[in-house]
N, C-alpha and C positions, 0 to 999 in steps of 0.2 A: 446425607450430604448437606452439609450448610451451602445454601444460596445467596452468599453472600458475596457485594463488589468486592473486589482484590483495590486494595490501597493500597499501592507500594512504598512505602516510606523509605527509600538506603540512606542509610545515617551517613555514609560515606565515598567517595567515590573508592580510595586503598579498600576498602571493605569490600570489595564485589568483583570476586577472583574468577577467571573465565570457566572456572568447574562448579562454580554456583547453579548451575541448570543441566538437567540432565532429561537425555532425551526420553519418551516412552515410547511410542510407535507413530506409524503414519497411515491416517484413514484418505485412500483413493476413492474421490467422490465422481459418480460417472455423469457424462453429459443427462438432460433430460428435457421435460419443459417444468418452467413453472408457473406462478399460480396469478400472473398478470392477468389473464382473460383473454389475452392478443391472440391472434390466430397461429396456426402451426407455421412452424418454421424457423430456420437458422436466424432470421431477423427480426423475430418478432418475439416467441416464446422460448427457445431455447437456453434450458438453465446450466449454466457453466458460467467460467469465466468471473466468481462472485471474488475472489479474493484479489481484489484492487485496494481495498483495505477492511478491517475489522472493529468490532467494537462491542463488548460484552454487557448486555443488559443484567443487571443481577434482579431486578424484582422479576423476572421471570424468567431467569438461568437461561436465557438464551443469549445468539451472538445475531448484528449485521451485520452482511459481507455487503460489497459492493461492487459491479460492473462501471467498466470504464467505457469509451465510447463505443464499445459492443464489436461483432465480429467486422471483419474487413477493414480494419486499418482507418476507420475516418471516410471509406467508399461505399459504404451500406447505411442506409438509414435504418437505425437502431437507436430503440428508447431506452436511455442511461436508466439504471436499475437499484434499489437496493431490495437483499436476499434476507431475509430473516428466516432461521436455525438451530435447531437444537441440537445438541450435544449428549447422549451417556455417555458420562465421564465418571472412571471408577471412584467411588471414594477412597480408595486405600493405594490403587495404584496411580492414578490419574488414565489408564487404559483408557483412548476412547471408542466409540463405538456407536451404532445406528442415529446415523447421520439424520434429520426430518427436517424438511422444510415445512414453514409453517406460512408465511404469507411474503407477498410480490409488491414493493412499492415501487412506481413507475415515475421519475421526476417529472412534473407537469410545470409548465409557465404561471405566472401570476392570474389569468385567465381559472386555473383549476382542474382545466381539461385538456388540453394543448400539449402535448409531451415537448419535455426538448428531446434533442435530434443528437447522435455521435456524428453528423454527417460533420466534416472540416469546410467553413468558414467560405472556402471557395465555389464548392458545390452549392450553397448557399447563395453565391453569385457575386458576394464581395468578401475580396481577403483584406477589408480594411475594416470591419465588423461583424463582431462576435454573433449574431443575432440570436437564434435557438441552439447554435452550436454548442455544445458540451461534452466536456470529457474529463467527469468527475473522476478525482484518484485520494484525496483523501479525506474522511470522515471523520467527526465530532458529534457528541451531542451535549446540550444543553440542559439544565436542570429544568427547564419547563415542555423538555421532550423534543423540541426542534434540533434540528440536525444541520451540522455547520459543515460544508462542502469545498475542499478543493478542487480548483480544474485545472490540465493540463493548456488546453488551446490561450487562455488568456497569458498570462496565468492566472486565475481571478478565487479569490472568496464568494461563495453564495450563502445564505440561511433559508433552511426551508421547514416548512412547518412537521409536524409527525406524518400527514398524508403526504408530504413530497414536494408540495404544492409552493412554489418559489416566495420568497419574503422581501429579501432586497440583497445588494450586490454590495461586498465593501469594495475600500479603494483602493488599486492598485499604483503599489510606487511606479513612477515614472520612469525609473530605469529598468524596470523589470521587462516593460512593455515592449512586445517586437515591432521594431521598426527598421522598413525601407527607406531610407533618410531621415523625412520627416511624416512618414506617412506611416499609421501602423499596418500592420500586416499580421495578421493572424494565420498563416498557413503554409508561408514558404520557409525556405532553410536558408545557409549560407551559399552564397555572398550577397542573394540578395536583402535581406535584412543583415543590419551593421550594428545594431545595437537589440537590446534587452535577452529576454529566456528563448536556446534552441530550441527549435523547432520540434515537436514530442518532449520536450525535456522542463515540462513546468514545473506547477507545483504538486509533487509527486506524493506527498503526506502532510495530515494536518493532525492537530492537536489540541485542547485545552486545558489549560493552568486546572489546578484540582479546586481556584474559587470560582471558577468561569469566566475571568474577567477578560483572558488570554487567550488568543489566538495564536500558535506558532506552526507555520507553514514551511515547509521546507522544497526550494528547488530541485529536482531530480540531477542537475549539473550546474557546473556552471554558467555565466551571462556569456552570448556567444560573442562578444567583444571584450573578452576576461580571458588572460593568458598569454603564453608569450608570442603564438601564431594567430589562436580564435580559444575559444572557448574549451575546442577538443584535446586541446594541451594542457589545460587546468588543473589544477587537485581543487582549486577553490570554491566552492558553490557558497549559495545565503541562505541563512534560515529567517524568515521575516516574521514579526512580531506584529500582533494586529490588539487595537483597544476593542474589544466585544462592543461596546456600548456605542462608541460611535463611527466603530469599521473602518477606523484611520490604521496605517502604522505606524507604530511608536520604537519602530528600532530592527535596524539588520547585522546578521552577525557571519562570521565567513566560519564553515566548515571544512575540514581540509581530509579530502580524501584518504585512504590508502594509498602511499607511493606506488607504481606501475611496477617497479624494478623491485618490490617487495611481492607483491604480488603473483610475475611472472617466476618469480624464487620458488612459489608454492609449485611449478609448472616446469612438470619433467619431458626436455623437446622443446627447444630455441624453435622451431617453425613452428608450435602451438604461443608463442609468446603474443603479451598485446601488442600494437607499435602504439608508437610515441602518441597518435590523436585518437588511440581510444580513451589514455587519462580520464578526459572528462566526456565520454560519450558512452563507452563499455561499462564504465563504471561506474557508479549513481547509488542515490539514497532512494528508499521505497514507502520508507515507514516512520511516523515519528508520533512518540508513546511520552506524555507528561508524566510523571511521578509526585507525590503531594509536597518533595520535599524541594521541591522547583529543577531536579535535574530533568532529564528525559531519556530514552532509549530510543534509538534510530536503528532503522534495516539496512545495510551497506553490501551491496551486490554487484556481482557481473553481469554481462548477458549470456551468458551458458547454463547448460544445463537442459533436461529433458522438456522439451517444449515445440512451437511449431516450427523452428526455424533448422531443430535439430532433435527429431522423434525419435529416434534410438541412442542419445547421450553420447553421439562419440566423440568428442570436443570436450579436451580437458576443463573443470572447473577453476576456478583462481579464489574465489571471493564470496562466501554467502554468510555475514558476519551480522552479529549484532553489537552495538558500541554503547557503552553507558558513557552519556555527555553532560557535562555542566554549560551553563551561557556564563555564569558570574566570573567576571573579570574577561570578560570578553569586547572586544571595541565594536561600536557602532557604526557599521562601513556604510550607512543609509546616504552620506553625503562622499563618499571616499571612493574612485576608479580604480579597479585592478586591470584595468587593459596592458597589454605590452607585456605584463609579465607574468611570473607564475611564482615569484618572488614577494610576500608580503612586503606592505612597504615601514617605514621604522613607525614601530608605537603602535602598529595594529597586531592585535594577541587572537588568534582563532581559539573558536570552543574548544573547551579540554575534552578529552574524550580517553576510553579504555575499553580494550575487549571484555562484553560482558558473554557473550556467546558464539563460537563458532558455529554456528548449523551446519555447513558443509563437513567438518569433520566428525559431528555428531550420527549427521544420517549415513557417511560410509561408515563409519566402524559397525553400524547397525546393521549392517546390508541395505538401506532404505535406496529409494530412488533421488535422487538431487536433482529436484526441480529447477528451472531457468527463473521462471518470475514468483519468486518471493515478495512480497509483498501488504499482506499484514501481521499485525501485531498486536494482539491483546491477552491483558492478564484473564484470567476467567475463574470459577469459584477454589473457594479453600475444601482443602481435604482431611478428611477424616482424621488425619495423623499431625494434625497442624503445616502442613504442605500448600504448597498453593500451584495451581496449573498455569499454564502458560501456552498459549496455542499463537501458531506461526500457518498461515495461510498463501496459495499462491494464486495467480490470475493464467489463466490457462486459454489465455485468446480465444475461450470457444472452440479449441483446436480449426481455427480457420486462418488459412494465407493467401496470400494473393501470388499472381503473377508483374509480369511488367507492365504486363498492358492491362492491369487493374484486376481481372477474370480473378474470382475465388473459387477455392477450394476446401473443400473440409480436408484432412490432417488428420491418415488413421496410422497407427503403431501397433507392434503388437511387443513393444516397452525396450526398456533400454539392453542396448547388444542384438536387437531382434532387425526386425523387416517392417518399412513402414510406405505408404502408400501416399497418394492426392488424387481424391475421387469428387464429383459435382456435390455441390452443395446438397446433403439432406436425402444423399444418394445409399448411403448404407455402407460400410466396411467391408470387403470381403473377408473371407473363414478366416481366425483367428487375428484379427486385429480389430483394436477400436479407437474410439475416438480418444483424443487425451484428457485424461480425466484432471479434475481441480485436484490438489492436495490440502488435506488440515494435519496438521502436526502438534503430537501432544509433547508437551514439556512438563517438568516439576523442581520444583524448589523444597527442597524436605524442611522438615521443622527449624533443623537445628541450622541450612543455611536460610531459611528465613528470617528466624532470629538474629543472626548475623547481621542479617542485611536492615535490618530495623525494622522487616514487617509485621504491622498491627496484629495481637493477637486473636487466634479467633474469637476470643469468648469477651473482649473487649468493645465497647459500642464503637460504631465507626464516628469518625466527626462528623462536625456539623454537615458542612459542606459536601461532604461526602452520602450522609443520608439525605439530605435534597435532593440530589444525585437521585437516588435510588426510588425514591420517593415519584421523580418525574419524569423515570425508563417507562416504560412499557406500552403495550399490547394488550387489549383484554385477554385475562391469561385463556377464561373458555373458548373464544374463539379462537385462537392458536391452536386448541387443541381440536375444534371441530374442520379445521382448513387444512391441518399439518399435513403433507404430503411425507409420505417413508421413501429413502433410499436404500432396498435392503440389500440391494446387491452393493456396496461401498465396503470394499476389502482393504484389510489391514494390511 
């Protein structure tokens, strides 16, 4: 198997027909601990929950996945994580197989030592600053190994070095910023913050330009003062754009969801339909994937599907799409209000966009499970047959929910259509059920739609910019191999 990065070059957006990807199977990775050193326990070492987002190292064929602010919603103190992983992945089919965790980086403060915290903003003691709070959801890395981080709670950019270890903050636009009049607020929802990103709804995926120069960051919704009533009526979300070099941004672009009324169309049973304010709240972006040719691929989801909120699947799906988008020719709404309506106003053009992948109609036809949070996205090595893989990742809260009155519980199933449970934290499953497991999902692109689509052949050196890239991934490869932890029970 060539180990080499996947460069997606599509010559065109018509050129990349929604049958351009075709599924292979789905590896169910089971809860565990992993290889941080922190003591046992749902809040400390407990490995799950990595596919917050993805990103494929090719000088040592491995992937990061990434934990977001850990089990309990924001009400546990848990240290934000990234997971690094291997893959066999067939060379002729793309079949994957024996899942291995190989090492634990734990985000630490400027300090070095100091973890940040998932704890929300409030428990911290003020909901008018961020301080250790974090709640990374989308990942980048840099040609010199550093790893550029989205958070939900701000919504903010961080950079942190290869050990985790924080570097500096860019800036976030001013309209993005939640705020209770004129005070910001980082932790409540509506109505008491009147302006900037709802509340759980930041910045949900990040990305960069294939020269590094670009940051593009995408909101999970839209701004909860955006829409005809608040935000939850919206199709329109922003993708923002950040200069790498001095962490300003240089330009915001409006995204336009999935109609509701398209959606619910896929949705047999008016009492399974969304209403009107899930638009912008059920339904969100997770993932967002640069391409070298400047387009991007986004993850566009509902909130259904097998997860904690609903461990046996019984709740129709609507929505687990992937969309190939352009920005060019798109307006810069960084100075432009969409409050009041859900109506673009004249001369503002949203990103083009195209189905490039249905997931949810991929994994029923397969008999697969349909996961609820989707959530990353990365291309990963070419295949023997000139094919290239594509793995889709989801975030499995740990299999932990909460009550009203805050109390958690673990989330055990014994999978969808079956019987499912809520037992004490770290308490054990009773006979046949378990906890929920992460999903990694294999995909492929065969030779001749790769070609199609413009991607680099294998036998061709990759560009420049792209072997810097490769060049500034990694891990020492032996020590990966002397730390790797196996999953061998992780069933296809």
């Amino acid at each position: 198997m060539r180990n080499l990065l996947v460069a997606a070059a599509i010559a065109s957006m018509l050129a990349a027909p929604a049958s351009a990807v075709t599924f292979v199977n789905s590896l169910a990775v089971p809860n565990g601990s992993d290889l941080s050193g922190l003591p046992a326990g749902v809040n400390s070492n407990r490995f799950g929950g990595f596919g917050s987002d993805l990103i494929y190292d090719g000088a040592t064929n491995s992937f990061f996945g990434m934990s977001d602010r850990g089990p309990g919603g924001g009400t546990i103190d848990y240290a934000p994580r990234l997971q690094n992983f291997s893959l066999s992945i067939d060379p002729n089919s793309g079949q994957l197989s024996n899942f291995a965790l190989n090492k634990t980086i734990v985000f630490k403060q400027a300090d070095g030592v100091t973890p940040f915290s998932g704890l929300n903003p409030q428990l911290h003691g003020d909901t008018s600053k961020l301080g250790s709070s974090f709640d990374p959801e989308g990942l980048a890395r840099r040609a010199n190994g550093n790893f550029i981080v989205s958070d939900e709670y701000g919504p903010s950019v961080y950079e942190f070095d290869p050990n985790g270890v924080f570097i500096r903050a860019f800036k976030t636009p001013a309209n993005l910023v939640p705020m209770a009049g004129a005070i910001p607020d980082f932790t409540n929802g509506r109505p008491t913050i009147t302006t900037g990103r709802q509340d759980n709804r930041g910045f949900e995926g990040l990305t960069l330009s294939p020269d590094g120069k670009t940051a593009y960051a995408v909101l999970q919704d839209p701004l909860v003062n955006e829409g005809d009533a608040d935000g939850r009526f919206s199709r329109n979300l922003r993708i923002v754009a950040y200069d790498v070099a001095t962490g300003n941004s240089t330009g915001q672009f409006v995204y336009q969801l999935e109609d509701l009324a398209e959606i619910n169309g896929r949705i047999s049973g008016d009492a399974d339909d969304f209403k009107a304010n899930a638009q912008g709240r059920s339904i969100g972006l997770s993932s967002i994937v640069a391409l070298p040719n400047g387009q991007l691929l986004v993850i566009e989801r509902d909130n259904r599907g097998l997860g904690v909120e609903d461990p046996n699947g019984k709740l129709p799906v609507g929505s687990k799409r992937v969309y190939l988008i352009d920005l060019s020719g798109a307006t810069d709404v960084s100075a432009v209000s969409l409050a009041g309506t859900n109506t673009l106003p004249a001369g503002v053009t949203p990103v083009s966009k195209m189905l490039f992948l249905d997931v949810q109609s991929a994994l029923e036809v397969a008999g697969a499970v349909v996961p609820e949070k989707l959530e990353g996205l990365s291309f990963g090595p070419w295949l023997e047959d000139g094919g290239l893989s594509l793995m889709l990742v989801t975030d499995s809260d740990f299999s932990v929910t909460q009550n009203a009155s805050g109390t958690q519980f673990d989330v055990c199933t014994s999978g969808v259509g079956g019987t499912s449970s809520q037992v004490a934290l770290d308490g054990g499953c009773r006979a046949g059920q378990a906890l929920i497991p992460s999903y990694v999902m294999g995909f492929k692109l065969s030779a001749n739609e790769a070609s199609g689509l413009g991607f680099s052949n294998p036998g061709v050196p990759e560009p420049a910019t792209w072997g810097m890239m490769l060049a500034g991934f990694g891990l020492a490869g032996a020590a990966i191999r002397r730390r790797q932890r196996r999953f061998p029970h992780a069933t296809a």
